[in-house]
C-alpha positions, -999 to 999 in steps of 0.1 A, spaced: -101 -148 98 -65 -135 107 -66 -98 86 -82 -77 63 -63 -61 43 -65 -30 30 -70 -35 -6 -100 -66 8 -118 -33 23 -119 -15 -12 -128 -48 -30 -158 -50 -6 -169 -13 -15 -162 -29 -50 -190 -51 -49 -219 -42 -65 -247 -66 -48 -248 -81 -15 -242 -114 -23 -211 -108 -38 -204 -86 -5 -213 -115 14 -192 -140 -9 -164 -119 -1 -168 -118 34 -169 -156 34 -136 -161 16 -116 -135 42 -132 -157 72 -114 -188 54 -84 -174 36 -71 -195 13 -26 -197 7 -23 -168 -23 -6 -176 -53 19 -154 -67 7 -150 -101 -32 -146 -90 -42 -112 -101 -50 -90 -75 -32 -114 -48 1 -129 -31 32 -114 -44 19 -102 -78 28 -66 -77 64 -72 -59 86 -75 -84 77 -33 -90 68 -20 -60 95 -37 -37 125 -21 -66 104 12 -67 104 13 -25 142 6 -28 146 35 -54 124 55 -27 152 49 1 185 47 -24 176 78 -42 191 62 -77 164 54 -105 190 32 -121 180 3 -99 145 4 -121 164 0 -156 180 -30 -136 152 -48 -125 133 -39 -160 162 -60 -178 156 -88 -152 119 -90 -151 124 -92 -194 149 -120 -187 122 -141 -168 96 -131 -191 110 -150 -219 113 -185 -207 79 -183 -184 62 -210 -197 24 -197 -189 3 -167 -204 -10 -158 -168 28 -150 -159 40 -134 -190 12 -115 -182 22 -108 -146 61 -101 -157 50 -72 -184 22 -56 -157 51 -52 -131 79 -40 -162 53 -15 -172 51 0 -134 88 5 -137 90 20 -167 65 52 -154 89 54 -125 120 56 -147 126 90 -146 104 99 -114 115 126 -93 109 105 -53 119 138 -41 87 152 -36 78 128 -11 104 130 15 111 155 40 144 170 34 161 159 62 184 135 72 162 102 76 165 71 94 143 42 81 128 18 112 124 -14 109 82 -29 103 79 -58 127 47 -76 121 31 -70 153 27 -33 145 7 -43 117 -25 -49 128 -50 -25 137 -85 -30 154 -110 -8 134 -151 -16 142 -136 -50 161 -117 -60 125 -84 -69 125 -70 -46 94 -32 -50 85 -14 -21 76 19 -26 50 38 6 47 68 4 28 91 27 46 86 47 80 114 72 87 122 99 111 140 127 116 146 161 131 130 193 119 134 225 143 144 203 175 111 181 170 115 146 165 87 138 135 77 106 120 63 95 81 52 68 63 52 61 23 28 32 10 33 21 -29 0 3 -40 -14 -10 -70 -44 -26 -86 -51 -35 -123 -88 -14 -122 -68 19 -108 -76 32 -71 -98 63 -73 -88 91 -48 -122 81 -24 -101 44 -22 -66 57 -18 -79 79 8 -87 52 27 -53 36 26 -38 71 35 -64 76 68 -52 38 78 -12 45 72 -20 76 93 -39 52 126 -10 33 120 14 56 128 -2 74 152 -12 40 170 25 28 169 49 60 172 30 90 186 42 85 216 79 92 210 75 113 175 53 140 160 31 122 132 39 148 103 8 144 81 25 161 50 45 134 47 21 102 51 14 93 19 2 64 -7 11 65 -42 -12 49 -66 17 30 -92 -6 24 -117 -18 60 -127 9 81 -102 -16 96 -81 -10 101 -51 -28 117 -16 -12 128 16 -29 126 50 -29 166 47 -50 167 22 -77 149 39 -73 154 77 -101 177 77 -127 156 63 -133 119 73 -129 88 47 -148 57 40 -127 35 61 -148 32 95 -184 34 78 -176 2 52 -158 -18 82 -191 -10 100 -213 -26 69 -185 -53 70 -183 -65 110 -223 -72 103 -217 -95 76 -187 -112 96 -215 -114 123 
């Protein structure tokens, strides 16, 4: 086992009997290389999600049209259903995002975007190795305070429901606050996952006075790993 992921935690709250719990658990101890065009795996989702974190930092929606034309281009000659199918998931992502207003989720401040170096990514939760993916971290200055957010983009084909996305908003927040509290001010209003799939989105604010499902399914997980 190297990580968990994120989106392995919610597949594990997913499963509806142990067995498949423990049938999961056995694949993330022995991970196998991802293909791109597996469903819920490898680089599936990044044909939307990369252009739609790039529209994010670029403020310009005319880089979605762009990438909707291209992803139409490669959709024609694919030779196989599975990655027609993969092509017209990702162009219909884009085309909700068309006309989306990003503003709403950035401070309005100058912002400088750090870099993500791998290293950061990993977090130890209940002795579990959970990686943490954020597309952008930024800082910037409000009232002489140095402050610090996060933006995550995620997607699944059966939609995240607000307990799930929760859960990648509480990690995006230990992952800031793990990596940056030190120099910046974690500003909660502005750490945030967006669901693609249905827009929905949930900022650590919204949450930080209640406590998500994160720690108690790791806990029901790190028995299984044994």
């Amino acid at each position: 086992m190297e990580k968990i992921s994120i989106s392995n935690v919610v597949e594990f709250r997913r499963k509806k009997t142990p067995t498949s719990q423990v049938t999961l658990i056995n694949k993330l101890k022995t991970p196998k290389p991802k293909k791109e065009d597996a469903e819920e795996g490898g680089n599936y989702w990044i044909h939307s999600l990369s252009t739609i974190a790039n529209v994010f930092k670029e403020s310009t929606n005319d880089l979605i049209l762009d990438k909707i034309n291209v992803l139409l281009d490669k959709q024609e000659v694919a030779n196989s259903r599975q990655t027609k199918s993969m092509f017209q998931k990702n162009i219909d992502i884009l085309a909700r995002f068309e006309e989306y207003d990003f503003t709403q989720f950035r401070p309005d401040f100058k912002l400088t975007y750090l870099k993500k170096p791998k290293d950061k990514s990993i977090l130890v939760i209940e002795d579990l190795p959970i990686q943490v993916l954020p597309h952008h971290v930024f800082i910037y200055e409000e009232d002489g305070i140095k402050k610090i957010s996060a933006c995550w983009f995620v997607a699944k084909i059966k939609e995240y429901t607000f307990e799930e996305l929760a859960i990648f908003t509480d990690a995006l927040y230990r992952y800031l606050i793990k990596n940056y509290s030190e120099e910046y001010k974690v500003n909660p209003e502005f750490c945030i996952v967006i669901d693609t799939m249905n827009l929905n989105s949930i900022r650590y604010s919204e949450i930080a006075s209640g406590s998500t499902l994160l720690n108690s399914t790791l806990a029901v997980m790190k028995k299984l790993f044994g």
